[in-house]
C-alpha distance (Angstrom), angle and dihedral (degrees) to the residues before:
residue distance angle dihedral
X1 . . .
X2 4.13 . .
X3 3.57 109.4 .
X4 3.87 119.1 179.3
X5 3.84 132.1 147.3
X6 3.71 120.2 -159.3
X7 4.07 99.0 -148.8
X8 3.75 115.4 -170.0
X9 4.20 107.9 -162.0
X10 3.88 93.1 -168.1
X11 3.96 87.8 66.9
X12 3.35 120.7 114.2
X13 3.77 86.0 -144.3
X14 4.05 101.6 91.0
X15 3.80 114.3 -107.2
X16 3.88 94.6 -111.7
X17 3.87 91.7 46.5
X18 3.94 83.9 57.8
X19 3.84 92.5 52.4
X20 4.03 91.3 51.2
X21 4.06 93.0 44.7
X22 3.89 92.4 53.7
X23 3.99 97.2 42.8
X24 3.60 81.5 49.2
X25 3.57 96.8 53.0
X26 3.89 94.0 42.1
X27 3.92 84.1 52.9
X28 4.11 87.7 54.6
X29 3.69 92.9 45.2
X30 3.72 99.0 57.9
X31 3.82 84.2 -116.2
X32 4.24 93.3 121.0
X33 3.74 114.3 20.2
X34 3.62 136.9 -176.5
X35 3.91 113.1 -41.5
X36 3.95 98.6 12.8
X37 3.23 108.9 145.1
X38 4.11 121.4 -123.6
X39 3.99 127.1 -137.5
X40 3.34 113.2 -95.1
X41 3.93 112.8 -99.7
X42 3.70 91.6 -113.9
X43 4.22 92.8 50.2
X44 3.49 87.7 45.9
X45 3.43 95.2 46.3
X46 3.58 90.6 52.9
X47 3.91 100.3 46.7
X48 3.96 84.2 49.1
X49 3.60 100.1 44.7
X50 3.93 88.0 -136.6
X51 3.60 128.4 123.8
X52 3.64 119.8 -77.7
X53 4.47 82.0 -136.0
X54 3.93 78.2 68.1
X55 3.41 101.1 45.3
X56 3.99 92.6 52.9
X57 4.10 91.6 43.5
X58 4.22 82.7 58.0
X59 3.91 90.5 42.5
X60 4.20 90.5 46.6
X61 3.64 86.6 54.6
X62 3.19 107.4 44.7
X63 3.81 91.5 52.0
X64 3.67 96.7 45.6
X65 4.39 83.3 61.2
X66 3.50 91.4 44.8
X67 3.89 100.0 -112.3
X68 3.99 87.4 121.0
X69 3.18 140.9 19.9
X70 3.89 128.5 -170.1
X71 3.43 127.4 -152.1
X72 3.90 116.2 -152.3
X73 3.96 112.4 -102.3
X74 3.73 102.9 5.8
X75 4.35 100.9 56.0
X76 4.02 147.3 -109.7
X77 3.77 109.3 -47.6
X78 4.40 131.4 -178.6
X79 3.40 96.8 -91.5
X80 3.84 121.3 -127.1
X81 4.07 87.9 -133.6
X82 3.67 94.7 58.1
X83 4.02 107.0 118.8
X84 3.99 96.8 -163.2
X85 3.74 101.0 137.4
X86 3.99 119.6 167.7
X87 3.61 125.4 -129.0
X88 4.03 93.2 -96.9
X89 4.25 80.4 62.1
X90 4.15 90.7 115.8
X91 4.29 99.4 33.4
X92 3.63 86.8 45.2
X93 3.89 92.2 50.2
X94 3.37 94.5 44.3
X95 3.82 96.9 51.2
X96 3.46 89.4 55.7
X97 3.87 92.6 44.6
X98 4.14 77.0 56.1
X99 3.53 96.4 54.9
X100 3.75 92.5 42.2
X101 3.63 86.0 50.7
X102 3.78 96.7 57.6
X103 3.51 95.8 39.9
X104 3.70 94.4 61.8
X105 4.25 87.3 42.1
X106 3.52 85.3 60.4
X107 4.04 88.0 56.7
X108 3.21 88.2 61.8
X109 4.73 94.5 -106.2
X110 3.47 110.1 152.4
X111 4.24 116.9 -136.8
X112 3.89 82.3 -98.1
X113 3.95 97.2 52.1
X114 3.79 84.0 41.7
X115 3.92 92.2 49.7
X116 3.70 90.9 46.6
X117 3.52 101.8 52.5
X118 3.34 101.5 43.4
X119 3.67 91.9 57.4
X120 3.82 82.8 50.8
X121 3.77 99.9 58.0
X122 4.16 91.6 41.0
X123 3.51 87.4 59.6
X124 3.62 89.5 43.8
X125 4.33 94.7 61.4
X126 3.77 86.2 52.7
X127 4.05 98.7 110.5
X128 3.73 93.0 -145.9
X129 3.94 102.8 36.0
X130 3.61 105.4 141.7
X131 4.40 115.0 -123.4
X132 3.36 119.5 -97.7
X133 3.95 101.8 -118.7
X134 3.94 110.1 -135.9
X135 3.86 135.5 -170.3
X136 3.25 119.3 -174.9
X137 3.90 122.2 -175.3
X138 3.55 134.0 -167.3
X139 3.94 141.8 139.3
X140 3.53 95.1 -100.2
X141 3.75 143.1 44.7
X142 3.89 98.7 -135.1
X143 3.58 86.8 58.4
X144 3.73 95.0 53.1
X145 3.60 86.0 54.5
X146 3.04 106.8 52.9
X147 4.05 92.2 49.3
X148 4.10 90.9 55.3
X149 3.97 92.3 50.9
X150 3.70 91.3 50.1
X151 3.92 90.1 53.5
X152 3.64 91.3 36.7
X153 4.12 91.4 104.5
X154 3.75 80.9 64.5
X155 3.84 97.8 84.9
X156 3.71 92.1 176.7
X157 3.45 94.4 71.4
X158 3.84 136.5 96.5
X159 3.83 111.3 -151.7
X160 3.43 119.4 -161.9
X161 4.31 127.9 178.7
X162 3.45 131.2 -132.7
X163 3.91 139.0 166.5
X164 3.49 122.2 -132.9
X165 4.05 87.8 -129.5
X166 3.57 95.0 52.0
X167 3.82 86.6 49.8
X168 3.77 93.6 49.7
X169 3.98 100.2 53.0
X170 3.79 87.4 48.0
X171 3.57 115.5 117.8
X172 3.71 94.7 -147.0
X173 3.26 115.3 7.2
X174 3.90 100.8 167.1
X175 3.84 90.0 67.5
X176 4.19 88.9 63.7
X177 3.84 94.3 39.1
X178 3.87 88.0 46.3
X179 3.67 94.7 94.8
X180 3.89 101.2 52.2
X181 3.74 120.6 102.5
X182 4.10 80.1 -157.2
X183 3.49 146.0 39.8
X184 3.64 121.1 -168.3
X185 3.73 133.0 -179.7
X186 3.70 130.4 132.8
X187 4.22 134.0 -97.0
X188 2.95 105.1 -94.5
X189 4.28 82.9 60.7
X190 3.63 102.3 36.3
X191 3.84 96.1 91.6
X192 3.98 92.9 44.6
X193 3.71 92.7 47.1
X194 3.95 98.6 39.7
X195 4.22 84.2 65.9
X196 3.67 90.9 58.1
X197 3.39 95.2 48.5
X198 3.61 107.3 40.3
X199 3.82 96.1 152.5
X200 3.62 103.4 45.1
X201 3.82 96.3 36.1
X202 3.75 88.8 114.0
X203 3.97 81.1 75.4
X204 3.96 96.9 57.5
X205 3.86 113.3 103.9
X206 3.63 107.2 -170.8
X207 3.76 111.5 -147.3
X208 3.86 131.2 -159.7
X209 4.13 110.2 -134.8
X210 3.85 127.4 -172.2
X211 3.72 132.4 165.3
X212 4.02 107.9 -82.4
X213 3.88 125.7 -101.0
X214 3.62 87.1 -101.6
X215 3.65 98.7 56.6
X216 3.83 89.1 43.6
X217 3.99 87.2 58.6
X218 3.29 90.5 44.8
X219 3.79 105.6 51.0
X220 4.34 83.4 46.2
X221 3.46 90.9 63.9
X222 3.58 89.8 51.9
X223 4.30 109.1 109.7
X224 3.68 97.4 -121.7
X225 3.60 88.0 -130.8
X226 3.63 103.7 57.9
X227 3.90 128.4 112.3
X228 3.45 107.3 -105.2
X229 3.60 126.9 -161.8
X230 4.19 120.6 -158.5
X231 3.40 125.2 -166.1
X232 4.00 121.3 -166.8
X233 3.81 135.8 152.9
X234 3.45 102.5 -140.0
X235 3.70 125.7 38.3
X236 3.93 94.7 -129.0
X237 4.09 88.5 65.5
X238 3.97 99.5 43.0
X239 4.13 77.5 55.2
X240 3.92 87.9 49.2
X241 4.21 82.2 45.4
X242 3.89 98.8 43.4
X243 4.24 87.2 45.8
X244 3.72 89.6 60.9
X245 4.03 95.4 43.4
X246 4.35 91.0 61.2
X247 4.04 90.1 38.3
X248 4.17 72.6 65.3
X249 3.45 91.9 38.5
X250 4.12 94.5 -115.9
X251 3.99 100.6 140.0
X252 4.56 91.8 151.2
X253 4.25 81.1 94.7
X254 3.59 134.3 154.9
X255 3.82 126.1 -167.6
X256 3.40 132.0 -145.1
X257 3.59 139.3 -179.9
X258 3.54 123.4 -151.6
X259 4.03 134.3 -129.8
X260 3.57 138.0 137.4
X261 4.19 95.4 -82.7
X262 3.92 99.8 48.1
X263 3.87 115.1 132.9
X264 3.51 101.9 -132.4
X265 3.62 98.1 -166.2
X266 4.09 86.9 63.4
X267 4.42 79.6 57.8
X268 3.58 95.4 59.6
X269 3.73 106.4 20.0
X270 3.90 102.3 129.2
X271 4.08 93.8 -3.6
X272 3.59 123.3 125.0
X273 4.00 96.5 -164.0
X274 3.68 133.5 35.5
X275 3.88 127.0 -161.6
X276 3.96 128.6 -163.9
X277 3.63 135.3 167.5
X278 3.84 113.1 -102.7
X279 4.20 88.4 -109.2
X280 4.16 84.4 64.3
X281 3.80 90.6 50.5
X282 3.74 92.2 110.5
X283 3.91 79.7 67.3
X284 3.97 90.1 82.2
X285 3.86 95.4 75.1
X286 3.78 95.7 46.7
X287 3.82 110.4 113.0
X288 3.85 101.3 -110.1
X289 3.55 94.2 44.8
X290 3.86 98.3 49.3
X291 3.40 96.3 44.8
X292 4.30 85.1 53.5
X293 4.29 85.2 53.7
X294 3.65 86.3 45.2
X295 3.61 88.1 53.4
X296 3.79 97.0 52.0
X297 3.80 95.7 -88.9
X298 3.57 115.8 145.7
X299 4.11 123.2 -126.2
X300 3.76 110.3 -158.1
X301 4.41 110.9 -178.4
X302 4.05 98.6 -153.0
X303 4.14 92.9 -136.0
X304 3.86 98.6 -153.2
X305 4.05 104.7 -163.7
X306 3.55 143.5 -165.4
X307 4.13 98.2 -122.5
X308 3.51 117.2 -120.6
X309 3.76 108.6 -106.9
X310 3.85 84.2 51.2
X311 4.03 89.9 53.3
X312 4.07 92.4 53.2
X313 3.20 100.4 49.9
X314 4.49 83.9 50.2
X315 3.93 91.3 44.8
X316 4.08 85.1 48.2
X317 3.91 85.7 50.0
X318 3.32 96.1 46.2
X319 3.69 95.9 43.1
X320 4.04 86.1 52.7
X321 3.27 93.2 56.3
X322 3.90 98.5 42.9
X323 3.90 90.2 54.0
X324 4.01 90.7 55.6
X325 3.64 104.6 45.2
């Protein structure tokens, strides 16, 4: 950082007034920012030639208005308190609002999505904000995953997992899903879940899923011929994964079901193409299974989503509910 004061000692404007007027102005010009790091009252009272008793008066001031702040051993930095904003301060923040703006247009977020989440992450930088608690419920685990990683940007959120047969042999479950602002599970649940909850149903959102664009272009490019090995935890998802292979007309499939003494060479002996659930990704550095990649096997993660209209209307929900705790 370039740091130079131009002093003038036939001012009528005292010496130390001079020093605090120009840091000031550096501050307003975007010259120092937050965390740069002063000289040291003797350096710059050497490079001035003015008395280090100067120096220090500047320094005192400064700090007492918040412009610095020095903390003991280490020296006098910008602080990030300091409320010096130039006269550009609103065209400045709304060109970069602009930019912002068409960035995210570019990604395809509509004003709404745009709207939504940037409510969201305001109400995130609030030290205090309260979480957002979450339930979500579904039939099987990989689903659950996959629906807290794709609101895991949301840090105001407490996620919590449930399966729907769990749920069901509950003898109350109202009294555990009491304290959750939300409770989310998917169509084909809503119904089923809605009669255990009768008094809280207000707090279901029922979301659509599908398997993501990605997946989709990757199970096309699958030769409808090949071996294909699936891999799944529960048997509900390797249904959800076997559905999607004969929508692409891939009916040479193999299931598998995962735990912690499966031979994985048996999986991929004589497959061309293996398929996991994101939450079984780890699975691509295990020995078998690189050695299968290395080997010109294919690795396809089926990405199962929540779609996007569903997501909105649960990032509006969640906003709402972060703005009135």
């Amino acid at each position: 950082m370039e740091f130079t004061l131009s002093l003038n000692r036939d001012s009528e404007t005292p010496l130390y007034r001079q020093i605090i007027e120009q840091i000031t102005l550096m501050v307003k010009n975007g010259q120092l920012k937050a965390g740069d790091r002063l000289p040291p009252e003797r350096e710059l009272a050497a490079q001035t030639g003015i008395a280090r008793g100067t120096i220090n008066k500047a320094y005192v001031e400064l700090e007492r208005n918040k412009i610095i702040e020095t903390i003991q051993g280490r020296g006098s930095f910008i602080s990030p308190r300091q409320d010096i904003l130039g006269r550009d301060r609103k065209e400045h923040g709304i060109r970069l609002m602009d930019e912002t703006i068409e960035a995210l247009e570019k990604l395809g977020f509509s004003e709404r999505e745009m709207i939504t989440l940037f409510s969201i992450r305001l109400s995130e930088r609030e030290k205090n904000a309260v979480k957002v608690r979450v339930a979500a419920v579904d039939c099987n685990p990989e689903a659950l995953a996959i629906f807290e990683s794709q609101l895991s940007y949301i840090s105001k959120i407490s996620f919590s997992r449930f399966l729907l047969d769990d749920v069901a042999k509950w003898p109350e479950p109202e009294v555990v899903f009491r304290e959750y602002d939300l409770i989310l599970t998917t169509s084909t649940h809503f119904t089923e879940l809605s009669g255990l909850l009768p008094q809280i149903r207000s707090r279901l959102v029922q979301v659509a899923v599908s398997p993501s664009q990605q997946t989709v272009i990757d199970l096309a490019t699958v030769p409808q011929k090949a071996a294909v090995a699936v891999l799944a935890r529960s048997e509900q998802f390797m249904q959800i994964i076997t559905n999607s292979l004969r929508d692409f007309e891939i009916t040479n499939s193999y299931s598998f079901y995962y735990d912690d003494n499966l031979d994985y060479s048996a999986v991929i002996r004589d497959k061309g193409v293996l398929v996991i659930p994101p939450d079984l990704e780890h699975l691509k550095g295990e020995g078998e299974i690189s050695k299968f990649q290395k080997a010109g096997g294919r690795v396809i993660t089926f990405d199962y989503q929540i779609e996007r209209g569903s997501l909105i209307y649960l990032e509006e929900e969640i906003s709402r509910i972060l703005s009135a705790k």
